[in-house]
PDB file of N, CA, C, O and CB in Angstrom:
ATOM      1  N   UNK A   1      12.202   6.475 -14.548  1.00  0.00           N
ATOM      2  CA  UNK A   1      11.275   5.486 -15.030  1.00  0.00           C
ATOM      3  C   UNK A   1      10.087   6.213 -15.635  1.00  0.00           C
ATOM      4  O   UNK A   1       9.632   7.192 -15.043  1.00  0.00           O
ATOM      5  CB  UNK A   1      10.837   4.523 -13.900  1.00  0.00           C
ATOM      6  N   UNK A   2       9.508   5.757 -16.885  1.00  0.00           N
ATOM      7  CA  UNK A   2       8.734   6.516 -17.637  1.00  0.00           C
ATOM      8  C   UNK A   2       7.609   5.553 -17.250  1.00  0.00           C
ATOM      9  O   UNK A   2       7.805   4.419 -16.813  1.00  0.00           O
ATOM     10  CB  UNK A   2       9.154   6.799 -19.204  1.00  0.00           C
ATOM     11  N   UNK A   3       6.203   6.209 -17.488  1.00  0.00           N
ATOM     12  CA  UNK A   3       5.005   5.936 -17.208  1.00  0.00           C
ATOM     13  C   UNK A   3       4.387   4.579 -17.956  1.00  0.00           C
ATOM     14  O   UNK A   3       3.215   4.252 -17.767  1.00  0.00           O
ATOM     15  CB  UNK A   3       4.320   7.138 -17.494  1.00  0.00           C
ATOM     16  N   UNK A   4       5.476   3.652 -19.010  1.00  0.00           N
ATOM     17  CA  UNK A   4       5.198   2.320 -19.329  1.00  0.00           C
ATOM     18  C   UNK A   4       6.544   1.411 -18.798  1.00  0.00           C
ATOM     19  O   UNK A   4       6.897   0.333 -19.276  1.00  0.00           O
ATOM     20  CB  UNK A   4       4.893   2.219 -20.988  1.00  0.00           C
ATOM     21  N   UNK A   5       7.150   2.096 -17.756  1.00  0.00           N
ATOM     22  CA  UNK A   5       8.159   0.807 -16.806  1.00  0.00           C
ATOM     23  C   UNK A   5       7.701   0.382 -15.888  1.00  0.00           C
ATOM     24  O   UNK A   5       7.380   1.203 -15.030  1.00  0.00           O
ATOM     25  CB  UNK A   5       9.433   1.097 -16.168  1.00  0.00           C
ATOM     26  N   UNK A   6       7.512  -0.699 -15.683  1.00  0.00           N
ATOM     27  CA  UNK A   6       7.413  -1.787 -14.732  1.00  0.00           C
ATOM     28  C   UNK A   6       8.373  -1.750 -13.739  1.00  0.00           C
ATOM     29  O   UNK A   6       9.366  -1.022 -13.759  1.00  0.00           O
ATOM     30  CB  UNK A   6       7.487  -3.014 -15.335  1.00  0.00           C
ATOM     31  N   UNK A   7       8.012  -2.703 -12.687  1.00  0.00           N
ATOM     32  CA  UNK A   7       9.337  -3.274 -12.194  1.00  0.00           C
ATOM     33  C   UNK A   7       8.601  -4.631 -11.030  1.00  0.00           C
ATOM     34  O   UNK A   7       7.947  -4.426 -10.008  1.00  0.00           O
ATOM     35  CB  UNK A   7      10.485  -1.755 -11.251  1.00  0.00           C
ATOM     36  N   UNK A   8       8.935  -5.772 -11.542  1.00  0.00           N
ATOM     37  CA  UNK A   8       8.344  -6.978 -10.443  1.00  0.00           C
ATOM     38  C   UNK A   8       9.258  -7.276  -9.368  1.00  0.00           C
ATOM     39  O   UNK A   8      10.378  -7.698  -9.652  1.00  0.00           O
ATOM     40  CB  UNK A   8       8.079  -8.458 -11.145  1.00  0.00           C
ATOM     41  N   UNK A   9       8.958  -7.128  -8.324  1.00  0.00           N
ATOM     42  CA  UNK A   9       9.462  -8.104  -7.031  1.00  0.00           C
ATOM     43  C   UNK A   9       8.986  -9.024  -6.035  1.00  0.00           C
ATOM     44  O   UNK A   9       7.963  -8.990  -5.350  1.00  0.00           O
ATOM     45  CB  UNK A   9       9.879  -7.510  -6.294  1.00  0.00           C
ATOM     46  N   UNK A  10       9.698  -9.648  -6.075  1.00  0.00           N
ATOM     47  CA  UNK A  10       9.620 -11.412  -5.417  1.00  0.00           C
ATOM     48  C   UNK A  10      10.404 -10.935  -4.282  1.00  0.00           C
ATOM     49  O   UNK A  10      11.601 -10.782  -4.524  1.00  0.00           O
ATOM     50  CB  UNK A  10      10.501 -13.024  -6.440  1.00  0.00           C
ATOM     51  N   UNK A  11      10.025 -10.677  -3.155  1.00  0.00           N
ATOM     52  CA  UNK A  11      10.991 -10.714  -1.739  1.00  0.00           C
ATOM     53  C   UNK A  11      10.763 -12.146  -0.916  1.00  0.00           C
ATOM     54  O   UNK A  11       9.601 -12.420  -0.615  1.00  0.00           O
ATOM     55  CB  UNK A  11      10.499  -9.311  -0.570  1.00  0.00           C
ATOM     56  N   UNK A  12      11.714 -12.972  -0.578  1.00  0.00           N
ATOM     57  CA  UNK A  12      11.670 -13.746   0.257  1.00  0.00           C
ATOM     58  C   UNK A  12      12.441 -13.362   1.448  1.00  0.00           C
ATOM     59  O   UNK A  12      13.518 -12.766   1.421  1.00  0.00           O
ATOM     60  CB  UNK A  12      11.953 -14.799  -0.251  1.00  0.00           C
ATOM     61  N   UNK A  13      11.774 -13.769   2.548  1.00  0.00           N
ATOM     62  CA  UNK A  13      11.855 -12.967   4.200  1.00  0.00           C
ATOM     63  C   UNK A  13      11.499 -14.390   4.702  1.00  0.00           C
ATOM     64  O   UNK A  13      10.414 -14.941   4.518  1.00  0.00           O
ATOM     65  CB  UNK A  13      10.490 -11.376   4.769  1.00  0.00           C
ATOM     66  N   UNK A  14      12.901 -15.073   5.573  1.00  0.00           N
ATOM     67  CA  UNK A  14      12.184 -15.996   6.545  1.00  0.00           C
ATOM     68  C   UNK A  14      13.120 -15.491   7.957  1.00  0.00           C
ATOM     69  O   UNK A  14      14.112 -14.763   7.999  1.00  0.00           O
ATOM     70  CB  UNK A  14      12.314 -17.914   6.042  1.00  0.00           C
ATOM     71  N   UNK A  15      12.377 -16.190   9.067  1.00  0.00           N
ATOM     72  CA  UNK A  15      13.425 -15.981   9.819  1.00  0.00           C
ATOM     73  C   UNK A  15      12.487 -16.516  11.305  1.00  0.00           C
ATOM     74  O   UNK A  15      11.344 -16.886  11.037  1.00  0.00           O
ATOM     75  CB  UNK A  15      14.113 -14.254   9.654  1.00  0.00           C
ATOM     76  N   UNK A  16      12.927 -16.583  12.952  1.00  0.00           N
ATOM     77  CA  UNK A  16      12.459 -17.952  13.117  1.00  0.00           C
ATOM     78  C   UNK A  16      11.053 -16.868  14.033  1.00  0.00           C
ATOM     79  O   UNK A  16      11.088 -15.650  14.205  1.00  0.00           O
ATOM     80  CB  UNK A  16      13.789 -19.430  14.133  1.00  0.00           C
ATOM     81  N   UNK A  17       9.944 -17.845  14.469  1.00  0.00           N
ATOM     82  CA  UNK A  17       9.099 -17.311  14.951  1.00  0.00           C
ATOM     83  C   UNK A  17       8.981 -17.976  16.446  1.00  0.00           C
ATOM     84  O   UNK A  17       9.811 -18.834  16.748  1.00  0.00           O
ATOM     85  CB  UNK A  17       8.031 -17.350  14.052  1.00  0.00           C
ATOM     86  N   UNK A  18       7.963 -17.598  17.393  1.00  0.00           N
ATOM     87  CA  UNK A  18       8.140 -18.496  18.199  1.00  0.00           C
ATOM     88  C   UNK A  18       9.205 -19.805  18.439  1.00  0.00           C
ATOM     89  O   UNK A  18      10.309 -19.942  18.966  1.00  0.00           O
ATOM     90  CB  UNK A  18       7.176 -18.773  18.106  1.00  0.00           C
ATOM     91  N   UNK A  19       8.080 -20.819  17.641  1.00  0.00           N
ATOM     92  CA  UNK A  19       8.268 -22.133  17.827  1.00  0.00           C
ATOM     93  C   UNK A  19       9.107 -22.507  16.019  1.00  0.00           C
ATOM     94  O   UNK A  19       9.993 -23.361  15.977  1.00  0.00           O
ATOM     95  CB  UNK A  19       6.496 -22.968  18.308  1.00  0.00           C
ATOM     96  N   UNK A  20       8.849 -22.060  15.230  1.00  0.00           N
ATOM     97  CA  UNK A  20       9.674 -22.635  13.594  1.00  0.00           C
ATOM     98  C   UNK A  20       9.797 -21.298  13.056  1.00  0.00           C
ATOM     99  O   UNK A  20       9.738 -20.161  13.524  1.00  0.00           O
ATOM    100  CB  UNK A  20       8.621 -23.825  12.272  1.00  0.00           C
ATOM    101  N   UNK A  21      10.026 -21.919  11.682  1.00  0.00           N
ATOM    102  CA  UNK A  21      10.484 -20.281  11.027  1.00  0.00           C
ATOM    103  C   UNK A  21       9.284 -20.751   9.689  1.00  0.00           C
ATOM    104  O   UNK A  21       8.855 -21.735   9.086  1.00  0.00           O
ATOM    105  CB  UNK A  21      12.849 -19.912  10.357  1.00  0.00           C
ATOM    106  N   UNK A  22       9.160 -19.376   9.770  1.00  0.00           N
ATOM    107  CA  UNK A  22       8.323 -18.819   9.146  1.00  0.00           C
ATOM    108  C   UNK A  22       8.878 -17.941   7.684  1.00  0.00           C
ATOM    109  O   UNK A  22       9.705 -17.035   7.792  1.00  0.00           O
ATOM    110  CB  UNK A  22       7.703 -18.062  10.191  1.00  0.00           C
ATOM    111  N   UNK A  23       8.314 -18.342   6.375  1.00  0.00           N
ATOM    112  CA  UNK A  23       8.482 -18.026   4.992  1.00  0.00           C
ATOM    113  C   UNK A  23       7.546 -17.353   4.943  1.00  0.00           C
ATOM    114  O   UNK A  23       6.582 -17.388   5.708  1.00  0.00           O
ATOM    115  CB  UNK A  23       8.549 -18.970   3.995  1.00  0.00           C
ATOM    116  N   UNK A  24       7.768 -16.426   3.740  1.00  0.00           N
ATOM    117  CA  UNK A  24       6.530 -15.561   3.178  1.00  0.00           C
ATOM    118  C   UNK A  24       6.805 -14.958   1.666  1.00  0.00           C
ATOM    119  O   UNK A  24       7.996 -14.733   1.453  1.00  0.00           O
ATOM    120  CB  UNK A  24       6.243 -14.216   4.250  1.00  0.00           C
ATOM    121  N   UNK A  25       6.248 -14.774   0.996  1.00  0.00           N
ATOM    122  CA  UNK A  25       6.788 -14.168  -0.009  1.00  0.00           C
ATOM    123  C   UNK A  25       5.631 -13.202  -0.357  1.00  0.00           C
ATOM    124  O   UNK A  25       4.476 -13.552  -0.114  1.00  0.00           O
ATOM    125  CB  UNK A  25       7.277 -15.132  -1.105  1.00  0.00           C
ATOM    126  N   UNK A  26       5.929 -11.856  -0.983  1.00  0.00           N
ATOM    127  CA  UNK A  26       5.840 -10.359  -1.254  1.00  0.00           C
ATOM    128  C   UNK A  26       5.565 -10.268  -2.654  1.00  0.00           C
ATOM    129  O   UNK A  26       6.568 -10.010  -3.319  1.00  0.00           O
ATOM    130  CB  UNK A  26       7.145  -9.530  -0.887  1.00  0.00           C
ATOM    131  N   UNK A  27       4.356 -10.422  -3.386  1.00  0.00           N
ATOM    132  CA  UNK A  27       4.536 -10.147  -4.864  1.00  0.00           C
ATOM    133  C   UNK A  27       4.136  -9.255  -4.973  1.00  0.00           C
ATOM    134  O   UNK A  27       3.337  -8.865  -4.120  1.00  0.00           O
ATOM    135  CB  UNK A  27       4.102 -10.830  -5.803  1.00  0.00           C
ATOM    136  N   UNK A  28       4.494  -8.384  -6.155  1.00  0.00           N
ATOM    137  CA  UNK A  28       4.306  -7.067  -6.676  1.00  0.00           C
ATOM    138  C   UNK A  28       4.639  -6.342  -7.659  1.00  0.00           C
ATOM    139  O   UNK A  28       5.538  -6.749  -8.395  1.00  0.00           O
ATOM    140  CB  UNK A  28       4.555  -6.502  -6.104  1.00  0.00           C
ATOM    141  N   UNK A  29       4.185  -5.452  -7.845  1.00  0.00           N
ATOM    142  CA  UNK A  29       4.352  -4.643  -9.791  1.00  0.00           C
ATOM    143  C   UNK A  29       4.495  -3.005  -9.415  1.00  0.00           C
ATOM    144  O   UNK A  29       3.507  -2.305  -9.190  1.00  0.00           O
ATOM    145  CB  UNK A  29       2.335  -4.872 -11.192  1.00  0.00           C
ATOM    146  N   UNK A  30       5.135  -2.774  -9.399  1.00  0.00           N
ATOM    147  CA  UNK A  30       5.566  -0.922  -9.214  1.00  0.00           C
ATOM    148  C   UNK A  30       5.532  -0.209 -10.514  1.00  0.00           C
ATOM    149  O   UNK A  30       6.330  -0.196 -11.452  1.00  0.00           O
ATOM    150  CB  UNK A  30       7.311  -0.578  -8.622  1.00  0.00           C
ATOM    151  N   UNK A  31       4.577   0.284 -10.351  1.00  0.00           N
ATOM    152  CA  UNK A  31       4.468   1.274 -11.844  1.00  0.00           C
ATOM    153  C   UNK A  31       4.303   2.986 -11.310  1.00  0.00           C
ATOM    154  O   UNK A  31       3.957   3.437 -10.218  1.00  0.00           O
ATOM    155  CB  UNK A  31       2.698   0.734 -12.969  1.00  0.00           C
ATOM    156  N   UNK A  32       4.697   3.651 -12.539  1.00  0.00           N
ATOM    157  CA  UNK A  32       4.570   4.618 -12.907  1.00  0.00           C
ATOM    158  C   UNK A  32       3.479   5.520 -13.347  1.00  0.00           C
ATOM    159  O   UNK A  32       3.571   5.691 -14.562  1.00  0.00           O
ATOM    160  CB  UNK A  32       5.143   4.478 -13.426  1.00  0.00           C
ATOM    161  N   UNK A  33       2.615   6.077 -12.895  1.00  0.00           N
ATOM    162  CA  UNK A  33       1.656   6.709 -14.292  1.00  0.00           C
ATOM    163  C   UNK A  33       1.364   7.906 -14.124  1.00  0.00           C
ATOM    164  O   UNK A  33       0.757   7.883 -13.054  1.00  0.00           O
ATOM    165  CB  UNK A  33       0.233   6.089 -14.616  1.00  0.00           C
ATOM    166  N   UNK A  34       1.397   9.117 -14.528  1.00  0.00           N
ATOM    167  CA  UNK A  34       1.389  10.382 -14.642  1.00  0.00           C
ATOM    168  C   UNK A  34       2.158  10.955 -13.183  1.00  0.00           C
ATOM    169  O   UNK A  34       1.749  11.545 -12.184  1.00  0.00           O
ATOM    170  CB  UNK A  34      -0.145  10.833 -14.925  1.00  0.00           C
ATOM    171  N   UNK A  35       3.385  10.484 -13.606  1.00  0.00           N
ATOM    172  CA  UNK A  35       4.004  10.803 -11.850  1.00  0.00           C
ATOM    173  C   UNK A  35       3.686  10.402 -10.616  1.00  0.00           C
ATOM    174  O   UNK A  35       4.285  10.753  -9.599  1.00  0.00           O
ATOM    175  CB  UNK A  35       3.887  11.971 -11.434  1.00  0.00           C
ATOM    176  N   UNK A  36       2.679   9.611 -10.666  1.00  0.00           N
ATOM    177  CA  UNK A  36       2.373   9.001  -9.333  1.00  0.00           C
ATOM    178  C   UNK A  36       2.746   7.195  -9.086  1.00  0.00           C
ATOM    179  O   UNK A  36       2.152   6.298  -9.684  1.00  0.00           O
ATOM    180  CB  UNK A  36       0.683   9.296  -9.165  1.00  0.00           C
ATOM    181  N   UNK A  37       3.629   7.027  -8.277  1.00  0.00           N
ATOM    182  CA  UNK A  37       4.275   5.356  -8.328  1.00  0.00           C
ATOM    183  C   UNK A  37       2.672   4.813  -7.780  1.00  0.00           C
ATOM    184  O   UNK A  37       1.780   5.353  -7.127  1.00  0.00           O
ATOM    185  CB  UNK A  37       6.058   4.860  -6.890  1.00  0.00           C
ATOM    186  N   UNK A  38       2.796   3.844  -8.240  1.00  0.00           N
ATOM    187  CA  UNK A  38       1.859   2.480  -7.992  1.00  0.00           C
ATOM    188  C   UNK A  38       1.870   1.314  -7.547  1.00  0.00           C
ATOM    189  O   UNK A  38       2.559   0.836  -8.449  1.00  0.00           O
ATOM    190  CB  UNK A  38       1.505   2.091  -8.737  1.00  0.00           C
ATOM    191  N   UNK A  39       1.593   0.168  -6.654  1.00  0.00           N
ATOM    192  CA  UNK A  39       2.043  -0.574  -6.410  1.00  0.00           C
ATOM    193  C   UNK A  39       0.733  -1.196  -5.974  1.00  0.00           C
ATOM    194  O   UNK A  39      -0.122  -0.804  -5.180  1.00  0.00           O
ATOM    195  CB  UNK A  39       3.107  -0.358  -5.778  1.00  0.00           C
ATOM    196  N   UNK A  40       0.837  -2.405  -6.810  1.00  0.00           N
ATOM    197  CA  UNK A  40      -0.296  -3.491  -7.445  1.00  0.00           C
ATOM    198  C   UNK A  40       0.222  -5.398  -6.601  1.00  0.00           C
ATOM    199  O   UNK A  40       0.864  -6.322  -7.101  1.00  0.00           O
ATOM    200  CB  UNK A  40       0.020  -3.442  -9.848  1.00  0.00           C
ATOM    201  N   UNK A  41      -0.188  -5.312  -5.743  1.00  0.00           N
ATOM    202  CA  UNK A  41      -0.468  -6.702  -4.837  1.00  0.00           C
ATOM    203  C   UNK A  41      -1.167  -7.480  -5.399  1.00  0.00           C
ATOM    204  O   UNK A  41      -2.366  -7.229  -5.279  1.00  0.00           O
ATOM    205  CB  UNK A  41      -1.114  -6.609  -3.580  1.00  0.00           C
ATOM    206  N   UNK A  42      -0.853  -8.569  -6.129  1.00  0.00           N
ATOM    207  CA  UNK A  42      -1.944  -9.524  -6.407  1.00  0.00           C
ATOM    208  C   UNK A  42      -2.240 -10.433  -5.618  1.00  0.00           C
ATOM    209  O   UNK A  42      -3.321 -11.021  -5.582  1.00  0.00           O
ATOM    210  CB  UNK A  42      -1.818 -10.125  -7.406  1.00  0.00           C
ATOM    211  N   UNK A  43      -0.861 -10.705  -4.600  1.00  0.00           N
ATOM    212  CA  UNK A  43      -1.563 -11.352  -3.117  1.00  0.00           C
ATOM    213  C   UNK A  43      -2.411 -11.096  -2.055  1.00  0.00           C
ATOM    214  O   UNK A  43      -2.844 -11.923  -1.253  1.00  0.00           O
ATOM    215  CB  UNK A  43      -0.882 -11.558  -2.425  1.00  0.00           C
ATOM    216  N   UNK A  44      -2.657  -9.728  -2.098  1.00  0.00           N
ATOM    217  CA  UNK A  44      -3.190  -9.086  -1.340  1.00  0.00           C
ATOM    218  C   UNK A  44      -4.522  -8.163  -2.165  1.00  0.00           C
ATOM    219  O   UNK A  44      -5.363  -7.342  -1.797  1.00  0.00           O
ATOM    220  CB  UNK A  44      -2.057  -8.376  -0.674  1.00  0.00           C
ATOM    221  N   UNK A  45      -4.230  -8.687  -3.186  1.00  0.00           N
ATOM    222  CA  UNK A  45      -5.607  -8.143  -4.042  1.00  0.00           C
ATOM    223  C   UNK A  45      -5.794  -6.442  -3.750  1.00  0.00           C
ATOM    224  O   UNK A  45      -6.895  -5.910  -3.616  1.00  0.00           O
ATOM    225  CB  UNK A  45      -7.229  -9.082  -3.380  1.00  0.00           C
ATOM    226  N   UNK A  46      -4.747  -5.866  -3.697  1.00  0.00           N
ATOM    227  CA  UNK A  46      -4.722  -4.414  -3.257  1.00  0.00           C
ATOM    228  C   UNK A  46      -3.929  -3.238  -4.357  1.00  0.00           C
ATOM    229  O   UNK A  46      -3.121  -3.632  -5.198  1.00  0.00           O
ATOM    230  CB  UNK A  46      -3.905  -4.444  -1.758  1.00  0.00           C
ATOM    231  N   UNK A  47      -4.241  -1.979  -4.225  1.00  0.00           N
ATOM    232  CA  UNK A  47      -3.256  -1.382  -5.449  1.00  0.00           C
ATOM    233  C   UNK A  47      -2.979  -0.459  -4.146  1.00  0.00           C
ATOM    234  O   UNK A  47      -3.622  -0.779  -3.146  1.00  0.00           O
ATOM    235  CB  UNK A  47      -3.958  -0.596  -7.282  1.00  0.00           C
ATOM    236  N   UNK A  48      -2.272   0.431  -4.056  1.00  0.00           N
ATOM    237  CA  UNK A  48      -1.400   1.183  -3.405  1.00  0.00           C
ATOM    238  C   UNK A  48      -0.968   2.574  -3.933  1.00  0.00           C
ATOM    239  O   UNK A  48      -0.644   2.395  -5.107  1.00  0.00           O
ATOM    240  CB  UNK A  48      -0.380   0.425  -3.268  1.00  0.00           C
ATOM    241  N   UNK A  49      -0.815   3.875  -3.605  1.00  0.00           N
ATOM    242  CA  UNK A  49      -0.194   4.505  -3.599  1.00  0.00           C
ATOM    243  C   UNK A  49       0.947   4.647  -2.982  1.00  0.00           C
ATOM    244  O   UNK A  49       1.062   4.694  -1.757  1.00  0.00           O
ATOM    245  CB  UNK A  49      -0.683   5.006  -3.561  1.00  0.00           C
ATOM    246  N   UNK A  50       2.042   4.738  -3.952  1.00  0.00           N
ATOM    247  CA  UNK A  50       3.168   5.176  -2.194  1.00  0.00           C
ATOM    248  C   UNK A  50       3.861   5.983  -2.815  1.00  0.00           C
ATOM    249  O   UNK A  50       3.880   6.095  -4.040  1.00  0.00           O
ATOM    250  CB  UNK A  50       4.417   3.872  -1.213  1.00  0.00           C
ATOM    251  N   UNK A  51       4.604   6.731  -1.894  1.00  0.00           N
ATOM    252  CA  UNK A  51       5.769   7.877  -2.475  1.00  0.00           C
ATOM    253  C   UNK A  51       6.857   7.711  -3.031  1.00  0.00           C
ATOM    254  O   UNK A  51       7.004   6.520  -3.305  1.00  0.00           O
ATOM    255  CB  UNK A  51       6.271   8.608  -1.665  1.00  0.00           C
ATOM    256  N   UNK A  52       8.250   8.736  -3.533  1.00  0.00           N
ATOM    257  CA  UNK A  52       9.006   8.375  -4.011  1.00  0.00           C
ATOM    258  C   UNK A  52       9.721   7.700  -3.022  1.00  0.00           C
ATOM    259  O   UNK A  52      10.131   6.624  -3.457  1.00  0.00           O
ATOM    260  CB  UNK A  52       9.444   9.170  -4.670  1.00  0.00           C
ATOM    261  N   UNK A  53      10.056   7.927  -1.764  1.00  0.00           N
ATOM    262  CA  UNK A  53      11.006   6.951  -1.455  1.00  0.00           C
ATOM    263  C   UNK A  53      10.255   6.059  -0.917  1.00  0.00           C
ATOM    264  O   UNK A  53      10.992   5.908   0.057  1.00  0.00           O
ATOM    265  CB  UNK A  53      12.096   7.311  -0.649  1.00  0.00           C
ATOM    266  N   UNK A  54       9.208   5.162  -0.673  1.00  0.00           N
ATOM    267  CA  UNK A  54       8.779   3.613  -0.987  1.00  0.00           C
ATOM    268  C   UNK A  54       9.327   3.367  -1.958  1.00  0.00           C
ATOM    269  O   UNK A  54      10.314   2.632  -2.002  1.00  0.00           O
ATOM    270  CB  UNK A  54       7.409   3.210  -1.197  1.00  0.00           C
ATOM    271  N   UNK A  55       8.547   4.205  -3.431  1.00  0.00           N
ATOM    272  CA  UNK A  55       9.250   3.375  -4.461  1.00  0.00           C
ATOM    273  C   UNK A  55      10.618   2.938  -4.342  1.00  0.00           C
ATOM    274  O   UNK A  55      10.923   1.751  -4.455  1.00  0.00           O
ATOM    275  CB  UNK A  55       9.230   4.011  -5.593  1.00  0.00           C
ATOM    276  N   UNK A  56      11.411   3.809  -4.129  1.00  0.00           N
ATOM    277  CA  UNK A  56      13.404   3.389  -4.102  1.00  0.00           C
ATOM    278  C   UNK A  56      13.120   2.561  -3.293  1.00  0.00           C
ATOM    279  O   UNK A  56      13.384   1.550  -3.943  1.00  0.00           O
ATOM    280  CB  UNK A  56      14.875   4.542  -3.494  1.00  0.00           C
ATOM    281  N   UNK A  57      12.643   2.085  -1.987  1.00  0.00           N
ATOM    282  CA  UNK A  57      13.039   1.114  -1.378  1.00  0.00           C
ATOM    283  C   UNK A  57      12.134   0.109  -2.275  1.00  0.00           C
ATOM    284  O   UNK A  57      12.704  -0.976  -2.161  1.00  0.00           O
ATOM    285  CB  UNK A  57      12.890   1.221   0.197  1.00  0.00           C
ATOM    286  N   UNK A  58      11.320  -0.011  -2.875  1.00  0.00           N
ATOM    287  CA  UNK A  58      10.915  -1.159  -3.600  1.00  0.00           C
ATOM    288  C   UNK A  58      11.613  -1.247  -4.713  1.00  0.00           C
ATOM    289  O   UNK A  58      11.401  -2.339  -5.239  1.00  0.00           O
ATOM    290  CB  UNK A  58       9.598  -1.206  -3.898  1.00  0.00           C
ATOM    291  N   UNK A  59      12.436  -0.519  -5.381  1.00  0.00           N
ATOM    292  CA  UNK A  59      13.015  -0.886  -6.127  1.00  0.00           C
ATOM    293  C   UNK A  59      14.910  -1.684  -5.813  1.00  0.00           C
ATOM    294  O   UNK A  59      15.677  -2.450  -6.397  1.00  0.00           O
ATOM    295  CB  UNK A  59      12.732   0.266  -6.856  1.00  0.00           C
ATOM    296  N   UNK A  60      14.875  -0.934  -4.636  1.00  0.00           N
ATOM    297  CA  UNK A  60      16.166  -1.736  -4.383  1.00  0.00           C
ATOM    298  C   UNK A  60      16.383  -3.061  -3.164  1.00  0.00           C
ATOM    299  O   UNK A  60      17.344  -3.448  -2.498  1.00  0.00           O
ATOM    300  CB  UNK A  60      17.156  -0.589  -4.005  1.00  0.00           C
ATOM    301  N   UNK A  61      14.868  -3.505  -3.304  1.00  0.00           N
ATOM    302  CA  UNK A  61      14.533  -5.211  -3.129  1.00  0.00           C
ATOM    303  C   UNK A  61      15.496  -6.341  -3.649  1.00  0.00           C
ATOM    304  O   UNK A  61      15.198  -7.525  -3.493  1.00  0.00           O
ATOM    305  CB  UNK A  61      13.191  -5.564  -3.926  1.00  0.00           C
TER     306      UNK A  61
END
């Protein structure tokens, strides 16, 4: 992946809690830029560094 690829993921995760089950959903933008992956939360209003293998596991969401 070159330093103008993207990649968006939508994870949906439910499963039961206590008393009901509980939904959530995971948005996010994994980028590239001078070799360092990125990862941009707009739910969480956060940007991220993470390594190469975060990235693979965010990419194979």
């Amino acid at each position: 992946m070159n330093q103008h690829d993207a990649i968006d993921r939508t994870v949906v995760a439910s499963g039961p809690a206590d008393w009901n089950s509980a939904t959530f959903v995971i948005l996010g933008r994994l980028v590239r830029v001078r070799g360092q992956n990125i990862l941009f939360s707009p739910s969480q209003n956060a940007i991220f560094a993470v390594n190469d293998t975060a990235a693979d596991i965010w990419r194979s969401l």
